[in-house]
Structures are given as structure tokens and as C-alpha cells.
Biotite code that builds the C-alpha atoms (Angstrom):
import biotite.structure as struc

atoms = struc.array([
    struc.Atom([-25.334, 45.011, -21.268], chain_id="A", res_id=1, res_name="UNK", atom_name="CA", element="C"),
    struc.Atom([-22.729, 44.593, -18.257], chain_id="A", res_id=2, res_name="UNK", atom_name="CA", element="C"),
    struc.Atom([-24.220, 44.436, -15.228], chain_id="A", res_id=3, res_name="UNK", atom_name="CA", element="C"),
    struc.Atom([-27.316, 42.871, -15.751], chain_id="A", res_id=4, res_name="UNK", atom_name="CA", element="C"),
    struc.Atom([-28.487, 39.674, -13.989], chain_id="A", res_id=5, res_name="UNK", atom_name="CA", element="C"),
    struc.Atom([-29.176, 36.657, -15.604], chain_id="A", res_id=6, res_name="UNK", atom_name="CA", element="C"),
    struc.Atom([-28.615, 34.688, -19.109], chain_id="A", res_id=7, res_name="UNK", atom_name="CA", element="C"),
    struc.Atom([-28.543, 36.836, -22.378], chain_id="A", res_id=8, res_name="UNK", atom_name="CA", element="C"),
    struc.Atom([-30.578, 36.148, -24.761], chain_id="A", res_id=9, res_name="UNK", atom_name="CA", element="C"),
    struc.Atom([-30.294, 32.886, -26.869], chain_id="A", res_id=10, res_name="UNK", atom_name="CA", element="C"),
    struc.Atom([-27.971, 31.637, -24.350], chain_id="A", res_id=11, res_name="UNK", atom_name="CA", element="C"),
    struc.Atom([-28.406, 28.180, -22.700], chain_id="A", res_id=12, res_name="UNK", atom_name="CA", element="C"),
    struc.Atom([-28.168, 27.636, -18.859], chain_id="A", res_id=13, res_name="UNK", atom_name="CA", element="C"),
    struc.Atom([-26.912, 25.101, -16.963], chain_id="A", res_id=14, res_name="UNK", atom_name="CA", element="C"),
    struc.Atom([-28.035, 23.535, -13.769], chain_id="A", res_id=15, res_name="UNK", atom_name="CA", element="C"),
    struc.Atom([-25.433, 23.529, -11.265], chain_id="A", res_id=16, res_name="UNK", atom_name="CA", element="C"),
    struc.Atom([-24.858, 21.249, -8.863], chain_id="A", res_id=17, res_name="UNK", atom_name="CA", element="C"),
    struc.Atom([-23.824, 22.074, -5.109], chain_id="A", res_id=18, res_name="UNK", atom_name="CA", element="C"),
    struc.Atom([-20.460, 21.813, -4.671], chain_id="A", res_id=19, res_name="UNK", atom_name="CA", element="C"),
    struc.Atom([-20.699, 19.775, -1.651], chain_id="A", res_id=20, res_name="UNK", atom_name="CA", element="C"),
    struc.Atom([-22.640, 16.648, -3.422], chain_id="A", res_id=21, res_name="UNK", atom_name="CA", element="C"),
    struc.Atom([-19.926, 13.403, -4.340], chain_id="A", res_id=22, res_name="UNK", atom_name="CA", element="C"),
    struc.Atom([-21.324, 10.650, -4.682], chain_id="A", res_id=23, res_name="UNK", atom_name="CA", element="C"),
    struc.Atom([-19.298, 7.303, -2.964], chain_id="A", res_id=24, res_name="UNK", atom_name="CA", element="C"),
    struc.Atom([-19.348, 4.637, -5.476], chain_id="A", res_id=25, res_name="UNK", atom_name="CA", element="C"),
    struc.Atom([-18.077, 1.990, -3.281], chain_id="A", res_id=26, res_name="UNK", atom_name="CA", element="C"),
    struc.Atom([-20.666, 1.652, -1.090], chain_id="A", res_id=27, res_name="UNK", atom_name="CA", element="C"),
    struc.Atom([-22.348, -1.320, -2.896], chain_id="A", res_id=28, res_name="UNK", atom_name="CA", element="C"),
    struc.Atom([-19.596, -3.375, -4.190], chain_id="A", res_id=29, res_name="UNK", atom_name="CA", element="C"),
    struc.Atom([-17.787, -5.267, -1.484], chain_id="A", res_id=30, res_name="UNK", atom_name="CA", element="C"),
    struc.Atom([-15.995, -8.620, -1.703], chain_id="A", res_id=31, res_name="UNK", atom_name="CA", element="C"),
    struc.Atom([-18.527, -10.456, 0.128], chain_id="A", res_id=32, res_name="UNK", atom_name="CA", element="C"),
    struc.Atom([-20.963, -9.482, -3.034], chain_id="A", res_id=33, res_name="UNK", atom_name="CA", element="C"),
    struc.Atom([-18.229, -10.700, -5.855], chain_id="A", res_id=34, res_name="UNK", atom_name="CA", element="C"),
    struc.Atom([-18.418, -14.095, -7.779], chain_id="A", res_id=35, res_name="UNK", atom_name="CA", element="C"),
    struc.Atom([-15.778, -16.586, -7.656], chain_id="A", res_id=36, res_name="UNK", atom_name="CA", element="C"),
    struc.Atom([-13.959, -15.197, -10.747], chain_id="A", res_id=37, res_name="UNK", atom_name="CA", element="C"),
    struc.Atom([-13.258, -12.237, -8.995], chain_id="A", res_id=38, res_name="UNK", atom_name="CA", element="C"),
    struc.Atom([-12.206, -13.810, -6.099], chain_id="A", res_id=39, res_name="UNK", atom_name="CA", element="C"),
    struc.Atom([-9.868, -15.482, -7.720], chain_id="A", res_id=40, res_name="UNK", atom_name="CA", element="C"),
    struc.Atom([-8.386, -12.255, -9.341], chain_id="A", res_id=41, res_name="UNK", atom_name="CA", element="C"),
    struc.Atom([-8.263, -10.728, -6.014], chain_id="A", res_id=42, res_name="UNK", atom_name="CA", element="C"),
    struc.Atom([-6.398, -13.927, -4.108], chain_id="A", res_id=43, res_name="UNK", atom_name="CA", element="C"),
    struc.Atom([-3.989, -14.412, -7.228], chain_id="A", res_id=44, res_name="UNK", atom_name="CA", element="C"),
    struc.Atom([-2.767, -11.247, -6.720], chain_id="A", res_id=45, res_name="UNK", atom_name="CA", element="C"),
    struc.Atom([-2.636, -10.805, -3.277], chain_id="A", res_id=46, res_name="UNK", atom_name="CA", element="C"),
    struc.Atom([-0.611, -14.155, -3.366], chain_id="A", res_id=47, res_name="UNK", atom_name="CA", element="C"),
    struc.Atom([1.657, -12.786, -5.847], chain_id="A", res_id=48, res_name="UNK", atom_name="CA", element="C"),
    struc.Atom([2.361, -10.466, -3.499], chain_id="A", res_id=49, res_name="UNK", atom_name="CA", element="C"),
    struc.Atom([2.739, -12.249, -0.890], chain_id="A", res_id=50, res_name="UNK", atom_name="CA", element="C"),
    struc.Atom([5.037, -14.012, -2.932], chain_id="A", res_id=51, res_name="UNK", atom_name="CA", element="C"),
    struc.Atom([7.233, -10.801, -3.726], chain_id="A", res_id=52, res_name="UNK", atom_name="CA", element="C"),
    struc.Atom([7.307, -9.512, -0.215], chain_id="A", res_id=53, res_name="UNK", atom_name="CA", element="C"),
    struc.Atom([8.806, -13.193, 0.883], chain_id="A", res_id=54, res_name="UNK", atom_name="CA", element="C"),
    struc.Atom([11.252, -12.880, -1.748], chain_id="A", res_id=55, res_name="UNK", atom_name="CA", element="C"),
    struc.Atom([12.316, -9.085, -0.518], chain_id="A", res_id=56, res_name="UNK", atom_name="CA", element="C"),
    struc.Atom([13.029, -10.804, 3.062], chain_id="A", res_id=57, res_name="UNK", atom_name="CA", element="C"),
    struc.Atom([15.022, -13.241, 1.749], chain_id="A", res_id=58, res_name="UNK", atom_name="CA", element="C"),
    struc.Atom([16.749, -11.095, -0.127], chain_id="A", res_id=59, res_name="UNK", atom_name="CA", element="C"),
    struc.Atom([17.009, -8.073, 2.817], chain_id="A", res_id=60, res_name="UNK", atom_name="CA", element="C"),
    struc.Atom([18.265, -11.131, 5.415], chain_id="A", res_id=61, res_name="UNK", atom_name="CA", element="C"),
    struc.Atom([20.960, -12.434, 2.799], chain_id="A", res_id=62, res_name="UNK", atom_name="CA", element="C"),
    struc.Atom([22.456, -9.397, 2.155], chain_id="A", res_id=63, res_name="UNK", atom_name="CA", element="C"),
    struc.Atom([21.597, -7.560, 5.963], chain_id="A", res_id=64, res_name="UNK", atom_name="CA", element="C"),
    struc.Atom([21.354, -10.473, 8.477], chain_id="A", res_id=65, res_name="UNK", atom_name="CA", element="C"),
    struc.Atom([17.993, -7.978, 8.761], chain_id="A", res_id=66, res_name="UNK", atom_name="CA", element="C"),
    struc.Atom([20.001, -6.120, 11.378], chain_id="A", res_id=67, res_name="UNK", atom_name="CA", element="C"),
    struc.Atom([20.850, -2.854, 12.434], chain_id="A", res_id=68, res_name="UNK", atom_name="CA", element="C"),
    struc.Atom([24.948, -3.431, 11.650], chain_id="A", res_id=69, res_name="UNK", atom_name="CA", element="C"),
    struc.Atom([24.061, -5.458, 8.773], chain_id="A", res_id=70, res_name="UNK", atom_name="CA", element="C"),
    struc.Atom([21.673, -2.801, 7.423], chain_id="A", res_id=71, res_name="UNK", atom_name="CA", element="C"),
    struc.Atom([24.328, 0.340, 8.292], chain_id="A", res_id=72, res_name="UNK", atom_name="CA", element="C"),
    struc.Atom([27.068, -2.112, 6.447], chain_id="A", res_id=73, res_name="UNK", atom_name="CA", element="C"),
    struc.Atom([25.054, -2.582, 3.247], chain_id="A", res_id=74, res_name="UNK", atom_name="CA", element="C"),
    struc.Atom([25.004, 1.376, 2.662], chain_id="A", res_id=75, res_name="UNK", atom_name="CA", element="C"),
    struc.Atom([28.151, 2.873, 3.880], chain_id="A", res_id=76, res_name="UNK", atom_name="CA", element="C"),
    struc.Atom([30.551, -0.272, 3.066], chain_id="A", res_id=77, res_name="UNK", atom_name="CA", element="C"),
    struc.Atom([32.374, -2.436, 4.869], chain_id="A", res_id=78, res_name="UNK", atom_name="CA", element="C"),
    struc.Atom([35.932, -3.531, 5.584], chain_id="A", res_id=79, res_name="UNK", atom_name="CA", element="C"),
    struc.Atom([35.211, -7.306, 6.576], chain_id="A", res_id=80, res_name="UNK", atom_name="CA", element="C"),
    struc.Atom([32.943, -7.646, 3.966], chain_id="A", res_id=81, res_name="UNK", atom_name="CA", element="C"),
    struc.Atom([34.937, -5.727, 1.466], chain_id="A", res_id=82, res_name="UNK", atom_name="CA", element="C"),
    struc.Atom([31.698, -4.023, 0.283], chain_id="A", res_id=83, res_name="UNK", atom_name="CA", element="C"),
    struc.Atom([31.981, -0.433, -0.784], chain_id="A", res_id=84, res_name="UNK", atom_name="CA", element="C"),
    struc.Atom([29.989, 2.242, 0.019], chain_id="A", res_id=85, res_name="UNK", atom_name="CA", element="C"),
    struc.Atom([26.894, 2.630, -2.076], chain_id="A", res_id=86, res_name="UNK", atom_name="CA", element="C"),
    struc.Atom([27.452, 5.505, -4.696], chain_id="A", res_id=87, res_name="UNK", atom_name="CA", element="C"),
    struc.Atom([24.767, 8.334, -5.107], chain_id="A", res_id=88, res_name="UNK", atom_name="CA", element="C"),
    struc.Atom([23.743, 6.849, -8.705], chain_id="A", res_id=89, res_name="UNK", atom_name="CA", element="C"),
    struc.Atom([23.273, 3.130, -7.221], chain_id="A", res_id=90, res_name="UNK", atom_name="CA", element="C"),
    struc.Atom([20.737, 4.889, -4.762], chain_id="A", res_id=91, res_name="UNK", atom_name="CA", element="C"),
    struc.Atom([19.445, 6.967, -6.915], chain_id="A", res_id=92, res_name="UNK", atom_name="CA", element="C"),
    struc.Atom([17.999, 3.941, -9.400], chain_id="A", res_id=93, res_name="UNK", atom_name="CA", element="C"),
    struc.Atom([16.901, 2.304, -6.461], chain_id="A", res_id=94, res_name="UNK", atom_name="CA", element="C"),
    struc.Atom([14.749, 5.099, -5.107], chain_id="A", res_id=95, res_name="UNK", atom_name="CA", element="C"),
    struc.Atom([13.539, 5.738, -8.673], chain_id="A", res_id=96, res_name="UNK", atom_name="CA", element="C"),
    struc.Atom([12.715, 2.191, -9.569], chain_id="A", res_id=97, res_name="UNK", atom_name="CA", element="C"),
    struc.Atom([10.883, 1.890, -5.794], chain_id="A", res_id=98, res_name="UNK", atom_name="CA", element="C"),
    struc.Atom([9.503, 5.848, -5.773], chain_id="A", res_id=99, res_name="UNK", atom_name="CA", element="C"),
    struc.Atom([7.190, 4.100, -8.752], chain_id="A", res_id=100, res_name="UNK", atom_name="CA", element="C"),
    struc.Atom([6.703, 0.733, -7.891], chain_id="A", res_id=101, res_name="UNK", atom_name="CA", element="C"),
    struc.Atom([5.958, 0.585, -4.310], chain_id="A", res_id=102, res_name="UNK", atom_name="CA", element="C"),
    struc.Atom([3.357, 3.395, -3.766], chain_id="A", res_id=103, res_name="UNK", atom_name="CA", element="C"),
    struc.Atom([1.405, 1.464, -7.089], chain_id="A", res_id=104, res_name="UNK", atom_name="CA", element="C"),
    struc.Atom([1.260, -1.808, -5.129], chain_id="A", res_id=105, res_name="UNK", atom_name="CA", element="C"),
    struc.Atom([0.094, -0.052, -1.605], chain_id="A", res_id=106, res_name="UNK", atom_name="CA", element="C"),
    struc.Atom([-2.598, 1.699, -3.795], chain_id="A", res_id=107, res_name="UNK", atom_name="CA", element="C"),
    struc.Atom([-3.916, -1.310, -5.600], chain_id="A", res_id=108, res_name="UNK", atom_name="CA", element="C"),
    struc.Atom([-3.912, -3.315, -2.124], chain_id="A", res_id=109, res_name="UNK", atom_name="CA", element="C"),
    struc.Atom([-5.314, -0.554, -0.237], chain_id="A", res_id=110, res_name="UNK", atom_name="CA", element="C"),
    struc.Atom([-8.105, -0.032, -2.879], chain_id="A", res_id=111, res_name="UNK", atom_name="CA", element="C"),
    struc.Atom([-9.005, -4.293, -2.399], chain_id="A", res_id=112, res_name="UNK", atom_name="CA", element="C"),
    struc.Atom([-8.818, -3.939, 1.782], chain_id="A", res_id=113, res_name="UNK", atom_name="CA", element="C"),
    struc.Atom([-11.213, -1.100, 1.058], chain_id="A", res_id=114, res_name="UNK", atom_name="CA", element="C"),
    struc.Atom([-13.733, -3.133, -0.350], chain_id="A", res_id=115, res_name="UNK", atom_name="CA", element="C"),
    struc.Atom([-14.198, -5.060, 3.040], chain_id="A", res_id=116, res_name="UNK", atom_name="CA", element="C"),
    struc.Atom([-16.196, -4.628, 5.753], chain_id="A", res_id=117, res_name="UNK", atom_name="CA", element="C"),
    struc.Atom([-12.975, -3.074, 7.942], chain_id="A", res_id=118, res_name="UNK", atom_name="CA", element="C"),
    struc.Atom([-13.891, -0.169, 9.778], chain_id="A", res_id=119, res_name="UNK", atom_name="CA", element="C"),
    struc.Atom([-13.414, 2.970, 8.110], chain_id="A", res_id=120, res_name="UNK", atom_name="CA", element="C"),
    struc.Atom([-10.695, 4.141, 10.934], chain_id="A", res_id=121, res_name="UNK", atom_name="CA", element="C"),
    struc.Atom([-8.936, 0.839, 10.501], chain_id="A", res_id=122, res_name="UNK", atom_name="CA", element="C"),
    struc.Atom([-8.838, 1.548, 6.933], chain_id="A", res_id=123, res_name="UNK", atom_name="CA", element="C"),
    struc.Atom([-7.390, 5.230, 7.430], chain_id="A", res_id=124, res_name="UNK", atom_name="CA", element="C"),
    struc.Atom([-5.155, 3.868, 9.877], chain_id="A", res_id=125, res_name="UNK", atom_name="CA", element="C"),
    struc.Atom([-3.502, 0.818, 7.304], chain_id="A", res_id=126, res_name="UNK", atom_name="CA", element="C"),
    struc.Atom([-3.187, 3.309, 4.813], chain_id="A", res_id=127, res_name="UNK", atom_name="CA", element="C"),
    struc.Atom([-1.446, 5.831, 6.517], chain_id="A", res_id=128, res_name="UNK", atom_name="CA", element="C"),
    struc.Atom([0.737, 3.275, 7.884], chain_id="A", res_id=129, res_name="UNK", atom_name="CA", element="C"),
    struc.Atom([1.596, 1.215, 4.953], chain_id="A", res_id=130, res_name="UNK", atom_name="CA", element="C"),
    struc.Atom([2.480, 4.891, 2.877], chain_id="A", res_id=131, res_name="UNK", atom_name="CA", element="C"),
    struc.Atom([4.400, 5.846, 5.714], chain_id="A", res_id=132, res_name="UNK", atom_name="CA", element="C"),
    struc.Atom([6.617, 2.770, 5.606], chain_id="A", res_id=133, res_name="UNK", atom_name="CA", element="C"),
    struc.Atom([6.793, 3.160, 2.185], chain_id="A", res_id=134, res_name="UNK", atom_name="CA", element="C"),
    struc.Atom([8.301, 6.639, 2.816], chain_id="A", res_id=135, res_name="UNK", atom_name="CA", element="C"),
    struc.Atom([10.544, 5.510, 5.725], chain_id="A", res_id=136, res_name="UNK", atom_name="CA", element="C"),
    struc.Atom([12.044, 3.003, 3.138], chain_id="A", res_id=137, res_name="UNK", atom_name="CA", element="C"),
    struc.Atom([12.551, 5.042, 0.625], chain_id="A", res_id=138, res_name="UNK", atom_name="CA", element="C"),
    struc.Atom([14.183, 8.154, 2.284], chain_id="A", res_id=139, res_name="UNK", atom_name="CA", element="C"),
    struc.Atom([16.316, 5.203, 5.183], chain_id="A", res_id=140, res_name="UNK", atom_name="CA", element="C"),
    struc.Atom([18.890, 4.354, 2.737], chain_id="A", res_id=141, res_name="UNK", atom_name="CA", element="C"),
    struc.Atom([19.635, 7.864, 1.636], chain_id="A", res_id=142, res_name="UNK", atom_name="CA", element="C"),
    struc.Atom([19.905, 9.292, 5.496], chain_id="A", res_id=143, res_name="UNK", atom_name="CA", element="C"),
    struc.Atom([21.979, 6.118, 6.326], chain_id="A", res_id=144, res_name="UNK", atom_name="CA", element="C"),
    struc.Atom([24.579, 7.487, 3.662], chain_id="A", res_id=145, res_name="UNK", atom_name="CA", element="C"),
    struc.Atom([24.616, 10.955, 4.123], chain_id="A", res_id=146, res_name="UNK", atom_name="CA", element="C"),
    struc.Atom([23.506, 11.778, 7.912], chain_id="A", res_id=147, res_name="UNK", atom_name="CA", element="C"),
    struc.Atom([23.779, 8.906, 10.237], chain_id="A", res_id=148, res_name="UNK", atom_name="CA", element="C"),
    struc.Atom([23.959, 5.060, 10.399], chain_id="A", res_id=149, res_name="UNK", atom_name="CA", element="C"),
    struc.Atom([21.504, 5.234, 13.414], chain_id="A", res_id=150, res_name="UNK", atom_name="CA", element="C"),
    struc.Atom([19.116, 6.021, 10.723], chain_id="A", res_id=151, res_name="UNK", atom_name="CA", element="C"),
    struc.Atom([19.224, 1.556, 10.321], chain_id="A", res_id=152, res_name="UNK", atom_name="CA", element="C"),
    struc.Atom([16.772, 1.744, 13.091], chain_id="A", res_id=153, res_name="UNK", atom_name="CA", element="C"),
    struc.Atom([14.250, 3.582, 10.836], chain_id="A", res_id=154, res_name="UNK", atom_name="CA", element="C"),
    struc.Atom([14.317, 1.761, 8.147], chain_id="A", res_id=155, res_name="UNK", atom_name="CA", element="C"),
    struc.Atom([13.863, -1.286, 9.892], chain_id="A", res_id=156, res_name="UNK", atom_name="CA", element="C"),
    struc.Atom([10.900, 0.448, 11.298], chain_id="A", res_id=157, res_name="UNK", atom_name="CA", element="C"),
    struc.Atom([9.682, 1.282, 8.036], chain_id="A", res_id=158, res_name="UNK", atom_name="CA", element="C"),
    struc.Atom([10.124, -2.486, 6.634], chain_id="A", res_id=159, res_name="UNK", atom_name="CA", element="C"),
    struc.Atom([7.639, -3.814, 9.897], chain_id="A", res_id=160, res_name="UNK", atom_name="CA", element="C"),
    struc.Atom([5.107, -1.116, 8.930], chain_id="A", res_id=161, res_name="UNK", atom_name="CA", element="C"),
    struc.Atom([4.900, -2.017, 5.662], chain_id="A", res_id=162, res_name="UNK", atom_name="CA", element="C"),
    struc.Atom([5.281, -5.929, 6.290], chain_id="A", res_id=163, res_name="UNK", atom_name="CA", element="C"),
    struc.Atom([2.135, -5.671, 9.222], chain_id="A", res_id=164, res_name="UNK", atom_name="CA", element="C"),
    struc.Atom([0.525, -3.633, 6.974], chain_id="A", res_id=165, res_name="UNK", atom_name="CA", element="C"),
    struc.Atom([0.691, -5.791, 4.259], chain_id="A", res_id=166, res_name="UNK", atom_name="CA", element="C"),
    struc.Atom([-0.430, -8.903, 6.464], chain_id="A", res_id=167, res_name="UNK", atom_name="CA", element="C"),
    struc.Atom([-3.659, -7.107, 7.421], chain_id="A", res_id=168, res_name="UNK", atom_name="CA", element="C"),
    struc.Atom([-4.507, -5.425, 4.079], chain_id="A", res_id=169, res_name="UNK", atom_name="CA", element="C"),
    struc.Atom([-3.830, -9.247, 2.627], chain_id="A", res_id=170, res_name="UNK", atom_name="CA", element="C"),
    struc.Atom([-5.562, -11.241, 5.836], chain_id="A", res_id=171, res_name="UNK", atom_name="CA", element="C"),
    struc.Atom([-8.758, -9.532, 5.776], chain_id="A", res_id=172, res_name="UNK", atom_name="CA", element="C"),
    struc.Atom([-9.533, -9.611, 2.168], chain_id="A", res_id=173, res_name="UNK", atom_name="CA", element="C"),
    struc.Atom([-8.729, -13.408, 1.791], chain_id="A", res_id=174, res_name="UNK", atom_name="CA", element="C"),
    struc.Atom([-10.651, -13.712, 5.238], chain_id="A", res_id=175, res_name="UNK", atom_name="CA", element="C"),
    struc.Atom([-13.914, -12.291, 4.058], chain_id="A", res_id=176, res_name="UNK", atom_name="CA", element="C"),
    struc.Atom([-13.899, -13.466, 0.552], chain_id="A", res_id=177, res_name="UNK", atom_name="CA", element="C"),
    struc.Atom([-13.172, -17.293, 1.213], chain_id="A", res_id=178, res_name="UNK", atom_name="CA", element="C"),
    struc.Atom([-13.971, -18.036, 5.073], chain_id="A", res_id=179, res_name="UNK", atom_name="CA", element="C"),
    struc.Atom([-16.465, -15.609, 5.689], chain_id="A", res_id=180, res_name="UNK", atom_name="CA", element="C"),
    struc.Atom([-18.568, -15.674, 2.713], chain_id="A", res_id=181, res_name="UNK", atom_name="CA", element="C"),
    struc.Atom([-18.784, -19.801, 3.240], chain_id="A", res_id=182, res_name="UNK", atom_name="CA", element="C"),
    struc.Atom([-19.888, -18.967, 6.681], chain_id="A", res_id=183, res_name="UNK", atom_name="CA", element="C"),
    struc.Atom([-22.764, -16.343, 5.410], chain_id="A", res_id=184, res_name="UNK", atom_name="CA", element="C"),
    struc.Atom([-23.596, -18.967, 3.131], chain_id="A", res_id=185, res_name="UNK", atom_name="CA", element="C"),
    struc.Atom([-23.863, -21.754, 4.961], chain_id="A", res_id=186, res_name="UNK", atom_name="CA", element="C"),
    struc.Atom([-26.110, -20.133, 7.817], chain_id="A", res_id=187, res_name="UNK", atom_name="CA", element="C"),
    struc.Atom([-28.302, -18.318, 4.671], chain_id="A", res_id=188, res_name="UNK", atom_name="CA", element="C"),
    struc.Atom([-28.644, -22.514, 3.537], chain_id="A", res_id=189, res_name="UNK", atom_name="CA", element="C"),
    struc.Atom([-29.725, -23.596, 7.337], chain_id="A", res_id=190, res_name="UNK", atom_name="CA", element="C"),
    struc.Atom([-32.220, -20.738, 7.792], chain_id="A", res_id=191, res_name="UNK", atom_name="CA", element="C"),
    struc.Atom([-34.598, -21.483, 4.936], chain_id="A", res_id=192, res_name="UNK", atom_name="CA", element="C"),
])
């Protein structure tokens, strides 16, 4: 009948669980704990990285100078260079191809600078500041065009962010997993 409290009959009940349990499963795994195999995952593809973001700056200076003219210049055209401006579909594949690719390599390098023993307000810090740049960079190119060429200032701005942020996110992981751990284990070797 309506109204009642409690199961009907022949009805099973399950336990709930508050809503304010979650359970945080990173709290045992951290680099320091991993084997050399997955070490060597983690460095390889920080490397590659590393790798990827040298390339981008060579690229960037080659075709900017990494400047604020150069950078203005490589959007809206220029007369000594004989560029053209950059047409709304050649941004728009850019931004697609980066809206996809950039946020996926910030997430998998976040989620390895998470495993270390960083601070957790360092970590909320690099993250917020290496998403940021990623949406300074993305959004730069399109405000160059259609607001302002000042807008070269800002996405210079967001290519440091996401450059230092890289460089720490990077640093500290390779830090702890090949300098650090041989220091742990040499001073576990001398104390027994």
C-alpha cells in the first residue's frame, strides 16, 4: 500500500553507503614504490615529451623569432614576409587538432607528477597552471585574428606556463624516481 514505510514483501534491500565516503586510491602507489620497468615507462615518456615540446620551440622560433611582432605576423600576415593572413579554416584545424591533443598530454603528465611526493597545493597549483596555458594557447591565435594583435603577449604567456609547467611536472618525477630513490636506497643499505 502507498505510504507505508519500509521494503514490501519479497523485496530485497540494499545497504547504502553514505554519500560522503570515496575512497583515494592513490595513496599507496607512488613512484618511489615502482620497479625499474615502470620507471622506465614513466622516463620514456616523459622524454618523449620532452622531445616534442623541443621540437614545438624550434618550430614556434623558426616561424615567430618567438616574439611579439613575429607572433602578431604569423596570424594576421605580413607584407615583408609575404605571408597571408591565416584563414578561419587553417585555425580552425589547428584548434581542433590541439583542443584534443594537448589537454590528453597535460592529463597523462599531471596524473605521473601526482604520484610524487609534491605537496598537494603544488600539485593544484601545476595543474591549474599548465590547463590554463593550454587554454591561453588555444584561444591566443584566434583573438590575435579577430580582436587585437596585443593579444601576442598572451599567448606568449600561455607558451611559458605551459613550458615551466612542463619542466616541473617532468623534473620532479625523473627526480624522485632515479636520484631520490638511489639516495633512499643507499642510506636503507648503510643503516643495517
Amino acid at each position: 500500500r502507498r505510504g507505508e514505510a519500509g521494503p514490501r514483501p519479497g523485496r530485497r534491500v540494499l545497504p547504502q553507503a553514505p554519500l560522503t565516503t570515496m575512497r583515494n586510491f592513490n595513496t599507496r602507489f607512488r613512484l618511489l614504490d615502482t620497479d625499474r620497468n615502470i620507471r622506465l615507462v614513466y622516463t620514456l615518456f616523459i622524454v618523449t615529451l620532452f622531445a616534442g615540446f623541443l621540437f614545438t620551440i624550434y618550430w614556434a622560433h623558426s616561424t615567430t623569432g618567438l616574439s611579439y611582432t613575429g607572433i602578431a605576423q604569423h596570424y594576421l600576415g605580413s607584407d615583408a614576409t609575404f605571408g597571408e593572413p591565416k584563414s578561419f579554416r587553417e585555425l580552425a584545424e589547428t584548434t581542433h587538432f590541439h583542443f584534443f591533443t594537448m589537454p590528453v598530454v597535460f592529463l597523462i603528465l599531471c596524473h605521473v607528477f601526482y604520484l610524487t611526493m609534491a605537496g598537494q597545493g603544488l600539485k593544484m597549483a601545476m595543474t591549474l597552471l599548465a590547463f590554463g596555458g593550454v587554454a591561453i594557447d588555444l584561444a591566443a591565435p584566434w583573438l590575435i585574428l579577430y580582436v587585437s594583435p596585443h593579444f601576442a603577449l598572451v599567448m606568449l604567456l600561455g607558451d611559458v606556463l605551459m613550458l615551466g609547467t612542463f619542466l616541473v611536472m617532468a623534473g620532479w618525477p625523473l627526480y624522485e624516481m632515479w636520484i631520490l630513490k638511489k639516495r633512499l636506497m643507499a642510506e636503507g643499505r648503510s643503516g643495517e
